[in-house]
N, CA, C and O of each residue as an XYZ file, in Angstrom:
324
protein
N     -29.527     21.566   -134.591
C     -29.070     22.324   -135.724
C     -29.242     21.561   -137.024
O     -29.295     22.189   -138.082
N     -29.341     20.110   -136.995
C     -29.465     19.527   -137.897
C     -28.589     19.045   -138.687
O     -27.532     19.199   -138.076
N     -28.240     18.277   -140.227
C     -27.119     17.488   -140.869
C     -26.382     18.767   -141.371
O     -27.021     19.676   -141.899
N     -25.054     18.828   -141.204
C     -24.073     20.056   -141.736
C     -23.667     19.013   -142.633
O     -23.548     17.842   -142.271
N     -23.402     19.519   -144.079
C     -23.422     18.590   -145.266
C     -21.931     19.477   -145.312
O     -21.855     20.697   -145.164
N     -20.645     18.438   -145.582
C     -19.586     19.081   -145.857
C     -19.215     19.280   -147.322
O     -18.074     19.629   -147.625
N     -20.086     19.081   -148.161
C     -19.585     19.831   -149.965
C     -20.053     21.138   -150.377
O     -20.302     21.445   -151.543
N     -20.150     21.808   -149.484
C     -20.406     23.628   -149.726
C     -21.462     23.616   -150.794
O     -21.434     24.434   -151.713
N     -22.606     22.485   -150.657
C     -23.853     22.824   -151.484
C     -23.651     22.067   -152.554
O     -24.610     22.507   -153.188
N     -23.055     21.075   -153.460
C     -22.726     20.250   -153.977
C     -23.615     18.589   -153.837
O     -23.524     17.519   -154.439
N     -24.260     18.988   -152.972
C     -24.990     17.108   -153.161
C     -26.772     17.410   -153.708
O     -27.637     16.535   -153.662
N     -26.995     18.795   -154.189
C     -28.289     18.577   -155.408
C     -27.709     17.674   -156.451
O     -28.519     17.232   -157.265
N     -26.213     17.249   -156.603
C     -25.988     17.300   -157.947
C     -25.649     15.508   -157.815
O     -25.142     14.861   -158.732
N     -26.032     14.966   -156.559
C     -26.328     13.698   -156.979
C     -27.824     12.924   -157.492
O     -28.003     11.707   -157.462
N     -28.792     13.911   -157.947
C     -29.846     13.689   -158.472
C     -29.511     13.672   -160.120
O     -30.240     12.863   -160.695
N     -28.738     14.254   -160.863
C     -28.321     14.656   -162.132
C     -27.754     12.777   -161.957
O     -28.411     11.821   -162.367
N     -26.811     12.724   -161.464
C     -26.115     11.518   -161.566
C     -26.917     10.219   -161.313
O     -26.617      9.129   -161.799
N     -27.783     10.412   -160.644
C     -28.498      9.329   -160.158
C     -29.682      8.664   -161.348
O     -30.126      7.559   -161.662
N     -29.842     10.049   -161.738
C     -30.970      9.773   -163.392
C     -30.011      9.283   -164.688
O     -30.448      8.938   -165.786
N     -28.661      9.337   -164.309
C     -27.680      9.093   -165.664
C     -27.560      7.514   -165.211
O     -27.571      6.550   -165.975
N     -27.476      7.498   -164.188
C     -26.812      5.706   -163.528
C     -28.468      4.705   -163.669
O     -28.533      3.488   -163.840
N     -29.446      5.504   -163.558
C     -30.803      4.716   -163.880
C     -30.757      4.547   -165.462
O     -30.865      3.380   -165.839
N     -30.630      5.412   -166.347
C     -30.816      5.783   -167.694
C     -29.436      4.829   -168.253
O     -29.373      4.522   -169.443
N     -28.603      4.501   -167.496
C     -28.210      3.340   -168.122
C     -27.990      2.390   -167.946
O     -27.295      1.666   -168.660
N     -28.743      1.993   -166.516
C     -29.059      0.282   -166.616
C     -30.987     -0.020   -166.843
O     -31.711     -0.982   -166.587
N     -31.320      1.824   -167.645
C     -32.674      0.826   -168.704
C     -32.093      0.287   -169.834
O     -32.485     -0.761   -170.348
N     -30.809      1.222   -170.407
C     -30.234      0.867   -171.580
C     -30.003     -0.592   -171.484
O     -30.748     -1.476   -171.906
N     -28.950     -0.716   -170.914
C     -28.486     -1.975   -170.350
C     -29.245     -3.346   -170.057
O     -28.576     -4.373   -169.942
N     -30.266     -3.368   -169.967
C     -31.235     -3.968   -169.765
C     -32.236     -4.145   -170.709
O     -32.833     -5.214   -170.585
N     -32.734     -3.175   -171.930
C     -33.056     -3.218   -173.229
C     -32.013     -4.643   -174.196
O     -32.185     -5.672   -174.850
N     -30.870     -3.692   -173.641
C     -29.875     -4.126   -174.568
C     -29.862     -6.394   -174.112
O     -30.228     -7.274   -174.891
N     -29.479     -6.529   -173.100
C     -29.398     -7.534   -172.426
C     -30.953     -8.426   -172.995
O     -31.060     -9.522   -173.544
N     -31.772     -7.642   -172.678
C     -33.215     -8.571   -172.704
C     -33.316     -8.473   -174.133
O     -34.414     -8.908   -174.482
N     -32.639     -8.088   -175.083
C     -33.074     -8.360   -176.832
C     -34.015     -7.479   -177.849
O     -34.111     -7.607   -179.069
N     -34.792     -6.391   -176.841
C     -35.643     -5.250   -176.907
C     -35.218     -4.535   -178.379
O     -35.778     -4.430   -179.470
N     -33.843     -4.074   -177.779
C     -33.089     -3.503   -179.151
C     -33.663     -4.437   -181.180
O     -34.279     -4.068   -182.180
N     -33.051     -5.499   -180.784
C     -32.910     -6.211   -182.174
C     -34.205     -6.303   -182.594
O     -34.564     -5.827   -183.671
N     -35.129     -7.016   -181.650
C     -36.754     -7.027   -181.780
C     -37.138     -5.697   -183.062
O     -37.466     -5.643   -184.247
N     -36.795     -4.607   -181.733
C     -37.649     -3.249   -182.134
C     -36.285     -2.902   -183.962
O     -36.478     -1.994   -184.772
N     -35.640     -3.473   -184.006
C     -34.463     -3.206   -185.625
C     -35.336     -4.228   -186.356
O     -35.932     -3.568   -187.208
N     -35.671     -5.371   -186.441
C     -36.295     -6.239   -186.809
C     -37.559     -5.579   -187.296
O     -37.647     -5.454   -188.517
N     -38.536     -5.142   -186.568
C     -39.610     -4.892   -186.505
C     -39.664     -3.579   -187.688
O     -40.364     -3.545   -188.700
N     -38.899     -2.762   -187.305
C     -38.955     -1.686   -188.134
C     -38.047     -1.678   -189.439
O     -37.689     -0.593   -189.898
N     -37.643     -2.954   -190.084
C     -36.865     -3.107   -191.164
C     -35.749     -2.952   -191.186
O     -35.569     -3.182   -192.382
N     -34.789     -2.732   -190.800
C     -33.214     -2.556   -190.314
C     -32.595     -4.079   -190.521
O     -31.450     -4.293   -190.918
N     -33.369     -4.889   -190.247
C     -32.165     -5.911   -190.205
C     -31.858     -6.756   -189.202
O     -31.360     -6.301   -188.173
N     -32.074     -7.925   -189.327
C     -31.144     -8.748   -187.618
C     -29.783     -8.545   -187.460
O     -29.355     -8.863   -186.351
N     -28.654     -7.929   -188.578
C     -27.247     -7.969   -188.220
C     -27.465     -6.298   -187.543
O     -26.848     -6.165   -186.486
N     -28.068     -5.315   -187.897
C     -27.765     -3.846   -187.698
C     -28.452     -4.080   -186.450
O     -27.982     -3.350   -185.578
N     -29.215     -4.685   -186.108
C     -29.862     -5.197   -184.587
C     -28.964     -5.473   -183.802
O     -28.739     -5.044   -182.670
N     -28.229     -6.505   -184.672
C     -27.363     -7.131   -182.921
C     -26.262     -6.177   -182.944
O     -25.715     -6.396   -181.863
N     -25.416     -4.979   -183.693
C     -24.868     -4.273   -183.987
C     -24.994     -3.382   -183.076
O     -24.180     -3.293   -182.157
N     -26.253     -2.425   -183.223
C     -27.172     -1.966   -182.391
C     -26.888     -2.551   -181.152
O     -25.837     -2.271   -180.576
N     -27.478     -3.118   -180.804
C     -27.694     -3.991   -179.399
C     -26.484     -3.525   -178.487
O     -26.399     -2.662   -177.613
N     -25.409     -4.600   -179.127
C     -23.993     -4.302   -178.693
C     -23.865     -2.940   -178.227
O     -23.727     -2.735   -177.021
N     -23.902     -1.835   -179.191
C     -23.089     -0.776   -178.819
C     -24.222     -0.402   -178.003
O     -23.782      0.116   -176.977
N     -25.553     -0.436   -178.000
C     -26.248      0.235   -176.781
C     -25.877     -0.213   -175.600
O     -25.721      0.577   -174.669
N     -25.694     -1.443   -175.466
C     -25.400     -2.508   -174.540
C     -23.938     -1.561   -173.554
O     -23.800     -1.153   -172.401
N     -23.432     -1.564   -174.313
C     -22.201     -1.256   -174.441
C     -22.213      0.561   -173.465
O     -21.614      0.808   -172.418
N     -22.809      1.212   -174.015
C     -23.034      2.462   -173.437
C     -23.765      2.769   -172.116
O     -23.522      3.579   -171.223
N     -24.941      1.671   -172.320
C     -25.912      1.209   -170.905
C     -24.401      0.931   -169.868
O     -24.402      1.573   -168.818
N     -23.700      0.418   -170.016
C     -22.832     -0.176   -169.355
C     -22.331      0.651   -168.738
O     -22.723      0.853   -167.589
N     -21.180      1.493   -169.356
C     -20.543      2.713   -169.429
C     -21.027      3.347   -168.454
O     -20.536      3.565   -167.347
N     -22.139      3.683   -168.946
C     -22.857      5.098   -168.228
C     -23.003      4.614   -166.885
O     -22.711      5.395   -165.979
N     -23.602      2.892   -166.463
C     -23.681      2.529   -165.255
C     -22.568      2.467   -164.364
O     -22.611      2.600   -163.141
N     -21.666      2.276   -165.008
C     -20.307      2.360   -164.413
C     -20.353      4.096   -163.700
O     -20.654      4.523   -162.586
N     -20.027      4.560   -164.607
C     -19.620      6.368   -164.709
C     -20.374      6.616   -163.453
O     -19.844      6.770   -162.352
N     -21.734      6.647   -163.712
C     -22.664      7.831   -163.231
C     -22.828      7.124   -161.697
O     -23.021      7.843   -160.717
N     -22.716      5.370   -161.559
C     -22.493      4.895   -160.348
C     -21.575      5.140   -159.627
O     -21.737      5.076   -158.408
N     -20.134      5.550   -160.279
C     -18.816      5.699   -159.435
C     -19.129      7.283   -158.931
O     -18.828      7.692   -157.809
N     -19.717      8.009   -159.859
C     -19.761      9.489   -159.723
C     -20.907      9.477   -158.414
O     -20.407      9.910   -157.376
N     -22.045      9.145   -158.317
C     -22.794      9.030   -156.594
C     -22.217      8.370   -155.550
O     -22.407      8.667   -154.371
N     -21.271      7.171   -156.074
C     -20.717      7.016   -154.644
C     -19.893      7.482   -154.188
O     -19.647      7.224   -153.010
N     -19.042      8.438   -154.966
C     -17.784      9.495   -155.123
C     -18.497     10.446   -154.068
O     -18.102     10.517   -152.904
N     -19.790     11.316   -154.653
C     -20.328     12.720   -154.336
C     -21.246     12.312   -152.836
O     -21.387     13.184   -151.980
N     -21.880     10.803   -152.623
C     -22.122     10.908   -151.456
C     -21.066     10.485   -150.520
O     -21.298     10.707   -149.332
N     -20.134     10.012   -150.776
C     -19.017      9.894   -149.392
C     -18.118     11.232   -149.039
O     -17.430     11.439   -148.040
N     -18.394     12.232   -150.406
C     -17.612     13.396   -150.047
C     -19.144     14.366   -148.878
O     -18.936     15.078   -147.896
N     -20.000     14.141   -149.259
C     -21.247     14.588   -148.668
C     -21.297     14.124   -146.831
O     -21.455     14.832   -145.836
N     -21.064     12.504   -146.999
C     -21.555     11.734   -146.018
C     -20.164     11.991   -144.886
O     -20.188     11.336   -143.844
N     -19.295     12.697   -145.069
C     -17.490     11.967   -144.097
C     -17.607     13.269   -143.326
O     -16.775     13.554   -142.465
């Protein structure tokens, strides 16, 4: 009969989450590797609005990795039990 998935059709929606938890450890990883300030630098902005920048991207990369990671391991153990 095959895997009976117990969230009444609910686990397409760990693909949504899974692109939010990637999308912010590129942030995160921009932010970390210096990418950010470079590319503020480069385009006239400034080294302080850079590391400014940086931070709060940094900062959101983070966030989101947190969030969108707790939210797939949330939606596959309700999927997987």
């Amino acid at each position: 009969m095959g895997h009976h998935c117990h969230c009444n059709g609910h686990c397409h929606c760990i693909f949504g989450c899974f692109l939010g938890f990637l999308t912010g450890v590129v942030w995160l990883l921009f932010a970390l590797l210096g990418y950010i300030t470079h590319l503020c630098e480069l385009i006239g902005l400034g080294g302080v609005l850079g590391n400014i920048l940086n931070i709060l991207i940094g900062l959101i990369g983070f966030l989101a990795f947190l969030f969108f990671g707790l939210c797939i391991f949330k939606k596959a153990w309700r999927c997987c039990k």
